[in-house]
N, C-alpha and C positions, 0 to 999 in steps of 0.2 A: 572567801569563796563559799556560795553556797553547796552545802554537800546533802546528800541522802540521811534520814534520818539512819538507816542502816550501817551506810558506809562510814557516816560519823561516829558511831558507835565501836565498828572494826577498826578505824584510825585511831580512837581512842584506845582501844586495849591495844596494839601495835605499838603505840607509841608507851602505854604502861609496863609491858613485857621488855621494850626495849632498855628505859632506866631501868628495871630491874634487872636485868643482865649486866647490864654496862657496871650497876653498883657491886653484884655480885665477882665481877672479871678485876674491875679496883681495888675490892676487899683483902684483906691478910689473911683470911681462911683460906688454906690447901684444901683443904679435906672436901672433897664431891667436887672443886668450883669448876673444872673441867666441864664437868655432865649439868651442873645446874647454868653455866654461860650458853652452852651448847642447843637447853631446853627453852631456856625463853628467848634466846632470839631466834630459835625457830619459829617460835610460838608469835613472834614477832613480826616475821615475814610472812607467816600464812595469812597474818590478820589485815595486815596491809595490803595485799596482792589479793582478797577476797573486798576488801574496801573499793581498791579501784575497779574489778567487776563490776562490782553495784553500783556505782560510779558511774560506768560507764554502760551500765544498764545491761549487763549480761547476765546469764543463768547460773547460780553459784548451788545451784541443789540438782542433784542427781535426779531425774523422774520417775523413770524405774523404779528408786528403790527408795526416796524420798528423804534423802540425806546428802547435807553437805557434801561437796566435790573435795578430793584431799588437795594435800599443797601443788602436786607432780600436776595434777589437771589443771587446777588453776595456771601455775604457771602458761602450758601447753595453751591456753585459750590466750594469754595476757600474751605469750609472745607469736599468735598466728594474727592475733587481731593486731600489732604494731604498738602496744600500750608500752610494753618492755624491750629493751633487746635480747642478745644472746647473752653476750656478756654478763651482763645485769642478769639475766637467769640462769648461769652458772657460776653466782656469786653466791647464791640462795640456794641452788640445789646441792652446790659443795657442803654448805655447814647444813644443809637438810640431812646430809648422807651421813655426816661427820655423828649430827643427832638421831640418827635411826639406827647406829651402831651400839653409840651411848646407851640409848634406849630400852634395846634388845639382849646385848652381848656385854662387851666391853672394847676399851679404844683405849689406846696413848696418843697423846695430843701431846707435842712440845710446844713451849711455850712461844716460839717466834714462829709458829704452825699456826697456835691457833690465834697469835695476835693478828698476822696476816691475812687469815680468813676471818676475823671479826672486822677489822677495819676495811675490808673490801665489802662485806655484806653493810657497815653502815656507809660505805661512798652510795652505793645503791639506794638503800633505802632514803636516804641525804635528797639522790636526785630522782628519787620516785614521788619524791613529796612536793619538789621545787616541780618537777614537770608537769602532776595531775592535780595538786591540790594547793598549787599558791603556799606554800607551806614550807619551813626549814625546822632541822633536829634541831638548830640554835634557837630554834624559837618557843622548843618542848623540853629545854635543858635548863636549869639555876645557874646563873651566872657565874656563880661560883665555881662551877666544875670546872676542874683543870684534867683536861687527858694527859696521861703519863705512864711511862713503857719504861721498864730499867732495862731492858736487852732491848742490844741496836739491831736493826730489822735488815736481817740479809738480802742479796737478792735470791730470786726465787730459784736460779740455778743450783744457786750454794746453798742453800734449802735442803733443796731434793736429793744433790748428792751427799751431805754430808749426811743427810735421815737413813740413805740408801747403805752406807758404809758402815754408822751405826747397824744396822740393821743386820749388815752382813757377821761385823764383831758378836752380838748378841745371840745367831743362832749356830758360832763357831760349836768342836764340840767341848762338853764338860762347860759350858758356859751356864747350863744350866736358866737359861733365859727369855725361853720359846715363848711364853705367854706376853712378855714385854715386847718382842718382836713381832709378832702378831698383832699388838693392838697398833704398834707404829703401821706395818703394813696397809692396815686398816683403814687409815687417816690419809694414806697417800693415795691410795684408791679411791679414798672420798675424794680427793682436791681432783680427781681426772674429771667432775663433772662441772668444770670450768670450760670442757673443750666437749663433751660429750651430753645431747640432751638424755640417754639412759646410762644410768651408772648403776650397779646392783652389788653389795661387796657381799658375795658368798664365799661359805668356806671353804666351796671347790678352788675360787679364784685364790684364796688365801694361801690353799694347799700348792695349787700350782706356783707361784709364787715364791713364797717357800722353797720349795725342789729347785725354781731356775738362781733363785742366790747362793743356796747353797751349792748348785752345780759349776759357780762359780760366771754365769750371765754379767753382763756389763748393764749401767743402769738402761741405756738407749733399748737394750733389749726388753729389759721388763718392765718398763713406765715410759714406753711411747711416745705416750700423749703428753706425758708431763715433759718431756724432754723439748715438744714441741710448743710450751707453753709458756709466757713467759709474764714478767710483774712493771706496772707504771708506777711508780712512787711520786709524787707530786708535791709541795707546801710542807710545812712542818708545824706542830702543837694542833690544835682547832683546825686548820685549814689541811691537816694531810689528808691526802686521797691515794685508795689504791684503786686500782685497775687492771684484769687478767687480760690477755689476748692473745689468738696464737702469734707464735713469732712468724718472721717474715719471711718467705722462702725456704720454713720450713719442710723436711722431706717428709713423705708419705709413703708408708711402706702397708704394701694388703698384703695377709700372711693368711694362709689355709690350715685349717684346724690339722694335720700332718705334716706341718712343719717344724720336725723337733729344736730349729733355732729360735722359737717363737711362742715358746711353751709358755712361757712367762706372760707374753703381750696378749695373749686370747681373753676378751671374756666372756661370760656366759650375760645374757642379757634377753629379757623378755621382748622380744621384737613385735609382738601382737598391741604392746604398749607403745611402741612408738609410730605402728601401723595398725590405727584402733579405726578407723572412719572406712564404713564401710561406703560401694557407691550412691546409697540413697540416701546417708547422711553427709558426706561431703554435700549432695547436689542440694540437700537442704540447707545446710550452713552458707551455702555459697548464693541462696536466694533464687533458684532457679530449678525447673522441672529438670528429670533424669538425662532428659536428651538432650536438650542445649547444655547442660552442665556438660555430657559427654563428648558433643561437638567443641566446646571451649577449653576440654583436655585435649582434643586431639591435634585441636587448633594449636596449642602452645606445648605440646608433645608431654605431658606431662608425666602419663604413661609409662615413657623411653627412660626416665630418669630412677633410679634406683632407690633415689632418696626420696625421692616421692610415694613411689607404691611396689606393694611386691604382693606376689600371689600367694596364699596360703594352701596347702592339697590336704586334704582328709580323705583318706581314701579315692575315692573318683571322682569326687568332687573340687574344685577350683574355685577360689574366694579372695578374687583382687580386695585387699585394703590400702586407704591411702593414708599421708604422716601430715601434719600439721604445714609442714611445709608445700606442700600439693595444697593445703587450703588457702594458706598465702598467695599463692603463686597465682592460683583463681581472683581471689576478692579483689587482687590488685588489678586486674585485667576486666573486672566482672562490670564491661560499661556496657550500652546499649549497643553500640557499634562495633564492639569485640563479638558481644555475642551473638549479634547478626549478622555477622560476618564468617564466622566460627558455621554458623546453623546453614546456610546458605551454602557454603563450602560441602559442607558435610549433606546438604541434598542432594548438589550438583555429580558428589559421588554416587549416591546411592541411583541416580537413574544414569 
């Protein structure tokens, strides 16, 4: 496949950060391998997820301010434009979160924690390569390597609950083991952005947290999302694949910041980040002037949906922005006939 001088270049170091992790994750050194697994295959996914950008011919520099887009935006373009899915973006934003802790702070990652999110983030990148670039990880590996795991790989319920009860033991009292409990916390909070495009692990969240285990909270109450999340295991050696996705029929529970049974499940989250497009960027992304853009919201109610757009207030002032998903829900519909249809409608109101 012919690729971009650029893109070829991002695919290259993507695929160099990724043997270097995979060698680093194999290796007998304990000491750091945690935070150095965690750092180049991040480093990994951003280079690949800006490859297919360019790839696919889209803007990977900020203009404003004339710098690279981070991993979070990239993602957000790669999965409004249909290049990615969800899943596949919440395989990358998990060990993004898992490595932005690393990073910053500190984390405990057990080891069938993070084997599970390493080998879910290479089924992705696996089939980001087969779908945009004619290309397999077997095709950028030595022959010789053999994948090998000495711990058998739970499921992902037994996972959660048994980190959750660890967890619980660890900050009993006189246990003296707050700091280990916390970097676990930490790591389970990253794996929610499996199910959620903003994941943010502050240490309000940490603290709240903390308070609903020790208050004695059951897990459903304080991992949610995780409860509702579940794992695909597939093939064995070379050929295993993982895959998150919500479970089926799972329930849904909206809980209001005064809900002291829910103390645990709140988070705090920059929602300006997930409602960044304002109306005259949407209607430029979407390839069309303010007004028939706004005729083809009203037309497919775009507005009415929550996850789409929400009002910001500053004072007296009101500033609808819309989510990636409102851009979708456009580009998909954005034919000639939606939107003269859309326009026409919306005349026929106005006289």
């Amino acid at each position: 496949m012919k690729l971009k001088r650029e893109a070829r270049t991002l695919k290259s170091k993507a695929i160099a950060s990724l043997r270097r992790g995979l060698e680093v994750f194999n290796g007998h050194d304990d000491h750091g391998r945690t935070e150095a697994v965690l750092l180049h295959l991040q480093h990994s996914s951003e280079m690949l997820t800006k490859a297919l950008l360019v790839q696919k011919s889209k803007e990977v520099f900020d203009k404003q301010k004339g710098l690279a887009i981070g991993l979070d935006k990239a993602l957000n373009v790669a999965t409004s434009s249909g290049f990615i899915s969800a899943a596949q973006a919440g395989s990358i934003r998990a060990l993004d979160t898992m490595r932005d802790a690393a990073q910053h702070w500190m984390i405990v990652v057990p080891e069938d924690a993070l084997f599970v999110t390493t080998r879910a983030l290479i089924t992705t990148l696996d089939e980001v390569l087969a779908q945009h670039f004619a290309d397999t990880l077997a095709n950028n590996l030595p022959l010789r390597v053999m994948p090998l795991s000495t711990t058998a790989l739970p499921s992902f319920d037994i996972l959660v609950d048994r980190e959750f009860r660890h967890i619980a033991e660890l900050l009993a009292p006189n246990k003296r083991a707050r700091d280990e409990a916390r970097g676990r916390i930490r790591t389970l909070l990253a794996m929610e952005a499996h199910t959620s495009e903003i994941v943010e692990v502050s240490e309000r969240d940490i603290n709240r947290i903390e308070k609903a285990i020790k208050a004695g909270n059951q897990v459903e109450q304080v991992f949610p999302r995780l409860v509702a999340l579940s794992s695909q295991i597939t093939g064995e050696g070379p050929t295993l694949r993982v895959h998150f996705s919500k479970k089926d029929g799972a329930p849904v529970r909206y809980v209001s910041g005064d809900d002291p049974e829910a103390a645990g499940a709140i988070r705090e989250v920059d929602l300006q980040k997930k409602y960044h497009l304002s109306p005259s960027v949407l209607a430029e992304r979407v390839g069309l002037n303010p007004s028939k853009c706004k005729a083809l919201r009203e037309m497919l109610r775009v507005d009415e949906d929550q996850a789409n757009m929400m009002v910001f207030e500053f004072g007296s002032q009101k500033h609808p922005r819309f989510s990636d998903n409102a851009l979708r829900i456009l580009l998909e519909n954005n034919t000639p006939e939606q939107v003269e249809t859309a326009w026409q409608a919306r005349r026929r109101r106005g006289r």
